[in-house]
PDB file with one MODEL, atoms N, CA, C and O in Angstrom:
MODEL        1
ATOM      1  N   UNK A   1      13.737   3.460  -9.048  1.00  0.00           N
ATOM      2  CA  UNK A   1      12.529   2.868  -8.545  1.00  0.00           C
ATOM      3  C   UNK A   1      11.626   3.927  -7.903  1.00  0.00           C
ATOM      4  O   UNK A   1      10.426   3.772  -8.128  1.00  0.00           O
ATOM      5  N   UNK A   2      11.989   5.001  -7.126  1.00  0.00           N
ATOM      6  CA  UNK A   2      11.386   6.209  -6.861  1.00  0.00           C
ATOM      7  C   UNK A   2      10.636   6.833  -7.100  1.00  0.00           C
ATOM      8  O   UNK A   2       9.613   7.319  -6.619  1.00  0.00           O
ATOM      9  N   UNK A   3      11.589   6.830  -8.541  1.00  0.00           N
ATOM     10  CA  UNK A   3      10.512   7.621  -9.557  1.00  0.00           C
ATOM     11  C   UNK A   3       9.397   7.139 -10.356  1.00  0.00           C
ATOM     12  O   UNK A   3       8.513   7.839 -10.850  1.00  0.00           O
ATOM     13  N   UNK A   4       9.521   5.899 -10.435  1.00  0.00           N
ATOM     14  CA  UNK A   4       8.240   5.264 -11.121  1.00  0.00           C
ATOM     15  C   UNK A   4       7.317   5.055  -9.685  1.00  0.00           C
ATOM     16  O   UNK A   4       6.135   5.316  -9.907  1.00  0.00           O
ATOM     17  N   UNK A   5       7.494   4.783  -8.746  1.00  0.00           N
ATOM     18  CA  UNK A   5       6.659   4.826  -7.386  1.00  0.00           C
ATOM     19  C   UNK A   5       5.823   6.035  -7.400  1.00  0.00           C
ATOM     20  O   UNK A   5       4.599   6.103  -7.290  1.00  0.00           O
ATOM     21  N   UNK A   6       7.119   7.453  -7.630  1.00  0.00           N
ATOM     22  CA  UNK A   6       6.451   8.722  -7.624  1.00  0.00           C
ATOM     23  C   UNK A   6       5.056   8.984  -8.742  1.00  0.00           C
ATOM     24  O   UNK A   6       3.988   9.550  -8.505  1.00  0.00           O
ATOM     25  N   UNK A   7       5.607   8.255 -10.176  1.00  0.00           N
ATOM     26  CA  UNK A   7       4.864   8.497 -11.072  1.00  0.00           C
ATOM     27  C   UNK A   7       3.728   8.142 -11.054  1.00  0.00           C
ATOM     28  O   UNK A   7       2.793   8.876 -11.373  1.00  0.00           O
ATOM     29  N   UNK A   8       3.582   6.644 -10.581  1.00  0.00           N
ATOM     30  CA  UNK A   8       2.268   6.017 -10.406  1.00  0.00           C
ATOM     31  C   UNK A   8       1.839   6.619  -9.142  1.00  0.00           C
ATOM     32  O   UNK A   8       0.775   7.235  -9.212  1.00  0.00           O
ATOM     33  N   UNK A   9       2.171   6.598  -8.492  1.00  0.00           N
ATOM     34  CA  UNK A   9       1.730   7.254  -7.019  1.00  0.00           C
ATOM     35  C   UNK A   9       1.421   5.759  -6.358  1.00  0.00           C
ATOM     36  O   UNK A   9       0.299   5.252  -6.378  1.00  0.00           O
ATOM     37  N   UNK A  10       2.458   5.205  -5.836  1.00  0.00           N
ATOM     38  CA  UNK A  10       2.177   4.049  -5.248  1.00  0.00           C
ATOM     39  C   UNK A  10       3.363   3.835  -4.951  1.00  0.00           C
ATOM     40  O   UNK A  10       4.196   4.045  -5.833  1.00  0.00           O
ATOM     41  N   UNK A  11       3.917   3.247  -3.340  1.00  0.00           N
ATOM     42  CA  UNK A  11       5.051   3.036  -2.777  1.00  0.00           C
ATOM     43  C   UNK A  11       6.124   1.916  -3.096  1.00  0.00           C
ATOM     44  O   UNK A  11       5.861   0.716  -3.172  1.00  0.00           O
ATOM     45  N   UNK A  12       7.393   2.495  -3.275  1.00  0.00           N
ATOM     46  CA  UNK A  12       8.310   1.328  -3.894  1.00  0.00           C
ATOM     47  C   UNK A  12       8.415  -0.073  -3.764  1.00  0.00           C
ATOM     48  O   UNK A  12       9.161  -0.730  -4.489  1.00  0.00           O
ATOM     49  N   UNK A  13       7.493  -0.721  -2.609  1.00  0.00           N
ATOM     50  CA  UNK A  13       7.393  -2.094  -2.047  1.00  0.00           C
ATOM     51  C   UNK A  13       6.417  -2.167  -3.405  1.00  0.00           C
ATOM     52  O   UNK A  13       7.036  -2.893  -4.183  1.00  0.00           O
ATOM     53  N   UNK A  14       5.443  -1.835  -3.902  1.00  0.00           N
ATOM     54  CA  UNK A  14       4.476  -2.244  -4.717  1.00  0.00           C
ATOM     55  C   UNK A  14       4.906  -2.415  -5.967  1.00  0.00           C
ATOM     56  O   UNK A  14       4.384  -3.219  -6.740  1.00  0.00           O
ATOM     57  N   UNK A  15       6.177  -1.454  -6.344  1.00  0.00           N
ATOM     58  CA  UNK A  15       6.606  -1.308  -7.583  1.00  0.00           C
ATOM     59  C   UNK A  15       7.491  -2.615  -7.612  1.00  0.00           C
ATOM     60  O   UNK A  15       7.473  -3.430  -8.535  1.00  0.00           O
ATOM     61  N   UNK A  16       8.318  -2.708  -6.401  1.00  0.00           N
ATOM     62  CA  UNK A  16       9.019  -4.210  -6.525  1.00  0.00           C
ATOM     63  C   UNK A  16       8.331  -5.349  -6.751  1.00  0.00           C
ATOM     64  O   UNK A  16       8.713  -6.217  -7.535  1.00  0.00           O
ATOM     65  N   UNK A  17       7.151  -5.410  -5.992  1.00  0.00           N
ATOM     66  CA  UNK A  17       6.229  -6.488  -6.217  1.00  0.00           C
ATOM     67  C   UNK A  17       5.430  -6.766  -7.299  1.00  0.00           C
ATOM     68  O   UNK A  17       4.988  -7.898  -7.493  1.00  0.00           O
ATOM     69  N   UNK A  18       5.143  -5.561  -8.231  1.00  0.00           N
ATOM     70  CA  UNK A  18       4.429  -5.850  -9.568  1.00  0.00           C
ATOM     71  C   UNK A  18       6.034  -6.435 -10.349  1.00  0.00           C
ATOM     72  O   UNK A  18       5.873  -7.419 -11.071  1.00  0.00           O
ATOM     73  N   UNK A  19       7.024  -6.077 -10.279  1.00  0.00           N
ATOM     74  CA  UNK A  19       8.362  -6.480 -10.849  1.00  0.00           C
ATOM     75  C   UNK A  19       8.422  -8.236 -10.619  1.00  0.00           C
ATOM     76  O   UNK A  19       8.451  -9.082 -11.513  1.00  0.00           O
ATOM     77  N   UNK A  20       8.427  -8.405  -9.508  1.00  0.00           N
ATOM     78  CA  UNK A  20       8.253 -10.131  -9.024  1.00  0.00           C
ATOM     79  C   UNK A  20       7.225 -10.442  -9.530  1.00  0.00           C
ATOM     80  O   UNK A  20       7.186 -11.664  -9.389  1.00  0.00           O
ATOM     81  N   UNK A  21       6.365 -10.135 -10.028  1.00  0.00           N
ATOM     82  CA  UNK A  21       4.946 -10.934 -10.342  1.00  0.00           C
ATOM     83  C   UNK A  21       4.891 -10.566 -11.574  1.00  0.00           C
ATOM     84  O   UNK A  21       3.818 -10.678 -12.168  1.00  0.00           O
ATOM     85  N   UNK A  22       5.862 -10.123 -12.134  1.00  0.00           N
ATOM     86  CA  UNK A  22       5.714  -9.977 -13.680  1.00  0.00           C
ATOM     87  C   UNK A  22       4.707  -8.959 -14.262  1.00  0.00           C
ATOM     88  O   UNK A  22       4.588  -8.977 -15.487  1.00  0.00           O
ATOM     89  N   UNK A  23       4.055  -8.180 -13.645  1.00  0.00           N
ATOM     90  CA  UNK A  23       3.399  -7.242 -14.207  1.00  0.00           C
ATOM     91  C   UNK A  23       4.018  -6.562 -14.873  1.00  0.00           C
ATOM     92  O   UNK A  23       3.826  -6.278 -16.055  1.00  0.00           O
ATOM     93  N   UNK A  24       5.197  -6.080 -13.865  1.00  0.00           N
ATOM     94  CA  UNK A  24       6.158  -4.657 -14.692  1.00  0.00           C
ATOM     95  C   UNK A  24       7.358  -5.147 -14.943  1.00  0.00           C
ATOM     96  O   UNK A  24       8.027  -5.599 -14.013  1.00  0.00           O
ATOM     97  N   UNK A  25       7.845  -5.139 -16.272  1.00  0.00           N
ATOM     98  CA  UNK A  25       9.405  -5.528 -16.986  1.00  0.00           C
ATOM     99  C   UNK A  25      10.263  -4.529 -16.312  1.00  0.00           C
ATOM    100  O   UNK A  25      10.064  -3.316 -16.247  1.00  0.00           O
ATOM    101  N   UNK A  26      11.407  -5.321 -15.741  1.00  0.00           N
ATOM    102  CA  UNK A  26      12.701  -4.458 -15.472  1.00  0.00           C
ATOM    103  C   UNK A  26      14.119  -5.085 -15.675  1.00  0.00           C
ATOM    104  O   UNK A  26      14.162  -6.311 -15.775  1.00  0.00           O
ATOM    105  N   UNK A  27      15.007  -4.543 -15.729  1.00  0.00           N
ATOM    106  CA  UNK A  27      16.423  -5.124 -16.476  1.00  0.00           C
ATOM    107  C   UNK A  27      17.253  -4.590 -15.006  1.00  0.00           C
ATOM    108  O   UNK A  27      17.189  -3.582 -14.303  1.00  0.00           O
ATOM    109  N   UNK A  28      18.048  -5.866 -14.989  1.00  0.00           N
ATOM    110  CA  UNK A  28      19.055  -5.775 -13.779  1.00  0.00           C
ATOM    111  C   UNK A  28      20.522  -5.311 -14.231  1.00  0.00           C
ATOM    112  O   UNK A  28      21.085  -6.262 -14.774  1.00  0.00           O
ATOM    113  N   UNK A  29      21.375  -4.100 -14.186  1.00  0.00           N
ATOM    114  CA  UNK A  29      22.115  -3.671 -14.300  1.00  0.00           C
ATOM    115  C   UNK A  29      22.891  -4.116 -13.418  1.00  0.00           C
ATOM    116  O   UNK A  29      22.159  -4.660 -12.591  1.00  0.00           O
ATOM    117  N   UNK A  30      24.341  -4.242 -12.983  1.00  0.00           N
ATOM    118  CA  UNK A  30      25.011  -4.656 -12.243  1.00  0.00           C
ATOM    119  C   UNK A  30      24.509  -4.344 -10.905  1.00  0.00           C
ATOM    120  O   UNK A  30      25.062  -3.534 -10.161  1.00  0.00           O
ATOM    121  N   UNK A  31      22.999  -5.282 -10.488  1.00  0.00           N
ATOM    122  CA  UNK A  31      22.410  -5.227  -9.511  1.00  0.00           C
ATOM    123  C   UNK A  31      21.828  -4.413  -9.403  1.00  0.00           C
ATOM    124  O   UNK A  31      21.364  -4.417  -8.262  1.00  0.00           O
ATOM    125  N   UNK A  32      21.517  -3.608  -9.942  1.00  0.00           N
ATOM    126  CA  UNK A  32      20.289  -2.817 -10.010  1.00  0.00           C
ATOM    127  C   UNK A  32      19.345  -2.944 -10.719  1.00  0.00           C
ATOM    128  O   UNK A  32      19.634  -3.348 -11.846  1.00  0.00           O
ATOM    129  N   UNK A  33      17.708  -2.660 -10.422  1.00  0.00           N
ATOM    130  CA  UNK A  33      16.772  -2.851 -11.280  1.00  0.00           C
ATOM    131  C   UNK A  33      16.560  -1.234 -11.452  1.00  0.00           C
ATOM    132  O   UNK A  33      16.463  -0.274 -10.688  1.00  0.00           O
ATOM    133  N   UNK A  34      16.530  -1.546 -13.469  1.00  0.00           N
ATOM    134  CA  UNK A  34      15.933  -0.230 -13.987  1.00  0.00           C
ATOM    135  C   UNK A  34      14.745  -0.823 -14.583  1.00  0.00           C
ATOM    136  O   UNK A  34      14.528  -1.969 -14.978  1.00  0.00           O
ATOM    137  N   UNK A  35      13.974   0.308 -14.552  1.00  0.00           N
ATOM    138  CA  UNK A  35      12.584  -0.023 -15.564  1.00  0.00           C
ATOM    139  C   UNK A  35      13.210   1.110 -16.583  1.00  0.00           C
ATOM    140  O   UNK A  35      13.742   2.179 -16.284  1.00  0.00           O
ATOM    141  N   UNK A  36      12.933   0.422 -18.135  1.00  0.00           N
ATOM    142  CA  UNK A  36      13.461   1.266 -19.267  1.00  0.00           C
ATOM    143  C   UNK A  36      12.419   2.281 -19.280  1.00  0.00           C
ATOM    144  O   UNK A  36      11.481   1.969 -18.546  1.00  0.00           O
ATOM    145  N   UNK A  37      12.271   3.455 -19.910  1.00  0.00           N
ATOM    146  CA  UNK A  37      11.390   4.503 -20.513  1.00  0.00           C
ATOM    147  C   UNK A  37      10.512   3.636 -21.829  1.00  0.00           C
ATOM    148  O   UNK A  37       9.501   4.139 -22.318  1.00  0.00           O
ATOM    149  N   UNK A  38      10.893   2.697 -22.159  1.00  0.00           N
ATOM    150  CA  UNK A  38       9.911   1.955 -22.957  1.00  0.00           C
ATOM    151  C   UNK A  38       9.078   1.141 -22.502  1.00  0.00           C
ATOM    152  O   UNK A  38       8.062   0.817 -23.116  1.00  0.00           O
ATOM    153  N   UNK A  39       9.360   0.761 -21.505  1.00  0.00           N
ATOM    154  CA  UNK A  39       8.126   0.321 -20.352  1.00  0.00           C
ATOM    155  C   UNK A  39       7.078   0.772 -19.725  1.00  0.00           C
ATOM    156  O   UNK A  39       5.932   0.331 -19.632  1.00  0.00           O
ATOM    157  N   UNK A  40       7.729   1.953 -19.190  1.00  0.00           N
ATOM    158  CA  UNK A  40       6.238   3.189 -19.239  1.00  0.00           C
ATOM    159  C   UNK A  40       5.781   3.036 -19.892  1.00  0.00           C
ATOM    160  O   UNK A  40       4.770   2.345 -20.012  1.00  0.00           O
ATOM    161  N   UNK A  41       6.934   4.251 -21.355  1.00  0.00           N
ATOM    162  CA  UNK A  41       5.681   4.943 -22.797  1.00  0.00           C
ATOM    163  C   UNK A  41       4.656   3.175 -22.806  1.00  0.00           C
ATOM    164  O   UNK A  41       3.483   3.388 -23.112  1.00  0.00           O
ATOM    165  N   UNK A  42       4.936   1.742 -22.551  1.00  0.00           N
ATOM    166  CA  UNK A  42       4.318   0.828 -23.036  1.00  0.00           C
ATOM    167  C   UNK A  42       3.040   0.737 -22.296  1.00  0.00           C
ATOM    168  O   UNK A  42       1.940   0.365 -22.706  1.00  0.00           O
ATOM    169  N   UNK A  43       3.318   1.053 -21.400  1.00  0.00           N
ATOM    170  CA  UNK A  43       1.980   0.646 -20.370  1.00  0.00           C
ATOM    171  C   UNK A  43       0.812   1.771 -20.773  1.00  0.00           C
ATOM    172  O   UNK A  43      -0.382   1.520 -20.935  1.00  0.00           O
ATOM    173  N   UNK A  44       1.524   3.210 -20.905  1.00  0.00           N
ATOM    174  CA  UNK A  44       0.632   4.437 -21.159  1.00  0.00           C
ATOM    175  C   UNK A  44      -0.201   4.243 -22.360  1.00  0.00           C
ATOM    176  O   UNK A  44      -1.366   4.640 -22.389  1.00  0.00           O
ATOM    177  N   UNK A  45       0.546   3.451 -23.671  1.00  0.00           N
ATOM    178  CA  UNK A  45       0.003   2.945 -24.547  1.00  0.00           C
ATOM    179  C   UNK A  45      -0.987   2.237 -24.556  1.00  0.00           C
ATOM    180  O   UNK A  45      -2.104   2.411 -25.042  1.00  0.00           O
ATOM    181  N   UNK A  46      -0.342   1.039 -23.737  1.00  0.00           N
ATOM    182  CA  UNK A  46      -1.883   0.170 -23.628  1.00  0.00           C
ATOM    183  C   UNK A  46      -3.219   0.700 -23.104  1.00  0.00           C
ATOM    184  O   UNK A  46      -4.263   0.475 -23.718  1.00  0.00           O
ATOM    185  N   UNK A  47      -3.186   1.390 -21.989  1.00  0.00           N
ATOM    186  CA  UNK A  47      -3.974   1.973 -21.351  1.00  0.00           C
ATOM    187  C   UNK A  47      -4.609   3.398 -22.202  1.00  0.00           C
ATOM    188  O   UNK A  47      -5.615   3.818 -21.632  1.00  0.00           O
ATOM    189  N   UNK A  48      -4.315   4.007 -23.133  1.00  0.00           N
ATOM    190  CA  UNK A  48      -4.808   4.262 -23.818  1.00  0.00           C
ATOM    191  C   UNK A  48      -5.637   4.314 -24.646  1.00  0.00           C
ATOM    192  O   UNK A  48      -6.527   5.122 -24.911  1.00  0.00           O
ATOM    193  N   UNK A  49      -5.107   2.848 -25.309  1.00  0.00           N
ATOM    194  CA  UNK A  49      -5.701   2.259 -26.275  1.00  0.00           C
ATOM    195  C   UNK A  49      -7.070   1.437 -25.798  1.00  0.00           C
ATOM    196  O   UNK A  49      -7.990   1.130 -26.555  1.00  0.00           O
ATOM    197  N   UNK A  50      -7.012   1.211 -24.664  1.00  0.00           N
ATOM    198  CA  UNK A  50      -8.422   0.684 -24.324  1.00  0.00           C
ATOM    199  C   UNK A  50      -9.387   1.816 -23.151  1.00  0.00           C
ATOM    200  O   UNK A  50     -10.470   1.496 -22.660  1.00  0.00           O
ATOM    201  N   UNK A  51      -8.758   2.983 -22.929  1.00  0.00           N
ATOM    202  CA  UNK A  51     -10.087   4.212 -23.096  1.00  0.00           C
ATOM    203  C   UNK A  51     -10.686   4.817 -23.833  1.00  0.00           C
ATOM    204  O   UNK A  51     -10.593   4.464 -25.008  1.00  0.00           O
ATOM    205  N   UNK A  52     -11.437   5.816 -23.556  1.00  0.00           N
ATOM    206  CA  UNK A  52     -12.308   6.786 -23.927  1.00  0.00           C
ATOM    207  C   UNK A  52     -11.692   8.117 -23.899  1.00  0.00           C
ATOM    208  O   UNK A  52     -10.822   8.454 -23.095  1.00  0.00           O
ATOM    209  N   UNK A  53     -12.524   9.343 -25.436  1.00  0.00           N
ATOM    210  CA  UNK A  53     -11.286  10.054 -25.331  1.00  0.00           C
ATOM    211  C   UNK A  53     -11.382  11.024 -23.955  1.00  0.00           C
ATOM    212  O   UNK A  53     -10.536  11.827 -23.561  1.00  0.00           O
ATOM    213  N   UNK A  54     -12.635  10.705 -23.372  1.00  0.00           N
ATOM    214  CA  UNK A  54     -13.255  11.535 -21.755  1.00  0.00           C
ATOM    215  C   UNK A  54     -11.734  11.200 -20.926  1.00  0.00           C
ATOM    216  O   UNK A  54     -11.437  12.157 -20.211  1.00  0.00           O
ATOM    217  N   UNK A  55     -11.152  10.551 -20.891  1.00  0.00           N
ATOM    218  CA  UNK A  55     -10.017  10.131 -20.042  1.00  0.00           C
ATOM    219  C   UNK A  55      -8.765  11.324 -19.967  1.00  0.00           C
ATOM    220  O   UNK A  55      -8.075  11.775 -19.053  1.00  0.00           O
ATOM    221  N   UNK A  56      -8.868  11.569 -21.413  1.00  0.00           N
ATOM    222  CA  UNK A  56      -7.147  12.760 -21.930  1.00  0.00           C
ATOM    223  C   UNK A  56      -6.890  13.549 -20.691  1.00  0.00           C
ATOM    224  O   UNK A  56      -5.749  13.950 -20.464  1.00  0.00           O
ATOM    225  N   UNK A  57      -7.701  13.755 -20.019  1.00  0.00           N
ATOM    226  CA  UNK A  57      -7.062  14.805 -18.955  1.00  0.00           C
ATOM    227  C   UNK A  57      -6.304  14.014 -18.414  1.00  0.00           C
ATOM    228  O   UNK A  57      -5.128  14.376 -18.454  1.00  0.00           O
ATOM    229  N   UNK A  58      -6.575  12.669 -17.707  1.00  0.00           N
ATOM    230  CA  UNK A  58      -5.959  12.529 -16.783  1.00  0.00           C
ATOM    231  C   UNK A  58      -4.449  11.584 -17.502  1.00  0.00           C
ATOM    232  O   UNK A  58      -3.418  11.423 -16.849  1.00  0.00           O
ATOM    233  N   UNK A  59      -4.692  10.942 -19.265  1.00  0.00           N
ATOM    234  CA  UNK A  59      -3.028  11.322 -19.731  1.00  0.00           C
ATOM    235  C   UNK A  59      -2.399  12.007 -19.726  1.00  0.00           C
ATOM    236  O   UNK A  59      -1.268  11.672 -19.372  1.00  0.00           O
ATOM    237  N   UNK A  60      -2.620  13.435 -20.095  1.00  0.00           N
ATOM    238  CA  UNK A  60      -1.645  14.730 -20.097  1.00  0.00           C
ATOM    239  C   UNK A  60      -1.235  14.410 -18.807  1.00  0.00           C
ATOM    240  O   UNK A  60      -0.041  14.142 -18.946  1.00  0.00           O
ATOM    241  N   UNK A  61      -1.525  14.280 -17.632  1.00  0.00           N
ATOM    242  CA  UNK A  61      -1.390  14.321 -16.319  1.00  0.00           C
ATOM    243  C   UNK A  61       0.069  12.904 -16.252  1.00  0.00           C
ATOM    244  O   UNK A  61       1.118  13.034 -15.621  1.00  0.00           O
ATOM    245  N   UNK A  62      -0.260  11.892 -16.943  1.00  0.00           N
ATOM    246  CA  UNK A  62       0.302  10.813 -16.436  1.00  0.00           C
ATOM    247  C   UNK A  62       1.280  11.392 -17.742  1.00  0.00           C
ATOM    248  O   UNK A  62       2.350  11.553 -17.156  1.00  0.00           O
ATOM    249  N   UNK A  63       1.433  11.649 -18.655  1.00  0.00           N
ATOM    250  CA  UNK A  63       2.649  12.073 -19.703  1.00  0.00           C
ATOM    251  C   UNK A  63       3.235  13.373 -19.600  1.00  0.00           C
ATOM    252  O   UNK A  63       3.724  13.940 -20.577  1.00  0.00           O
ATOM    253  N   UNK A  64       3.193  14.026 -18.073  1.00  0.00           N
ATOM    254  CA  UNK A  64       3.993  15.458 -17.481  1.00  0.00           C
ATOM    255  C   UNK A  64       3.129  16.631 -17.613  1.00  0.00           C
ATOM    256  O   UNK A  64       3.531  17.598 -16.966  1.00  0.00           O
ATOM    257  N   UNK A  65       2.012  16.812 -18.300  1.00  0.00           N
ATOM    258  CA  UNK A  65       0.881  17.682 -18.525  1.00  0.00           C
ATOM    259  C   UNK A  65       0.380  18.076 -17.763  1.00  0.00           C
ATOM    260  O   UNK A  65       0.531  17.415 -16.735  1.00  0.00           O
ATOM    261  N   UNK A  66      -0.685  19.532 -17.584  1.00  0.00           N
ATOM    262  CA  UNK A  66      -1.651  19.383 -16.643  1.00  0.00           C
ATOM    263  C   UNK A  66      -2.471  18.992 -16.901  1.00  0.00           C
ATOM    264  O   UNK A  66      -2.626  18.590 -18.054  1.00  0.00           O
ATOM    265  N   UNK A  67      -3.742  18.868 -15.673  1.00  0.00           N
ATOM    266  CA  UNK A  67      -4.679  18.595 -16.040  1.00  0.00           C
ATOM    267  C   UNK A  67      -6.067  19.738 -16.267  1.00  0.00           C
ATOM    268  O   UNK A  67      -7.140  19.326 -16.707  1.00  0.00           O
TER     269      UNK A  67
ENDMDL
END
């Protein structure tokens, strides 16, 4: 959960709470919530797909790149 907090840059209470409200898919492992790596790459996708290509800097940035 950390690390997707870290990634988005937004604190783990928020990441739990988009999880409860169904924004963000996560799978409960013997009590643990993981968010898969196909959940990201999914979101990065969408969000992609409805910018401009003026944006790419700040994907490379969100897919480990600089900017």
């Amino acid at each position: 959960m950390a690390e997707v907090a870290a990634m988005f840059k937004m604190s783990r209470m928020t990441v739990y709470r988009a999880i409860n409200s169904g924004e963000l898919r996560a799978i409960r492992i013997r009590g643990r919530l993981l968010i898969p790596a196909a959940v990201i790459d999914g979101l990065v996708e969408e969000a992609t797909a409805e910018r401009s290509d003026g944006d790419s800097a700040m994907l490379d940035v969100l897919r480990g790149g600089r900017s």
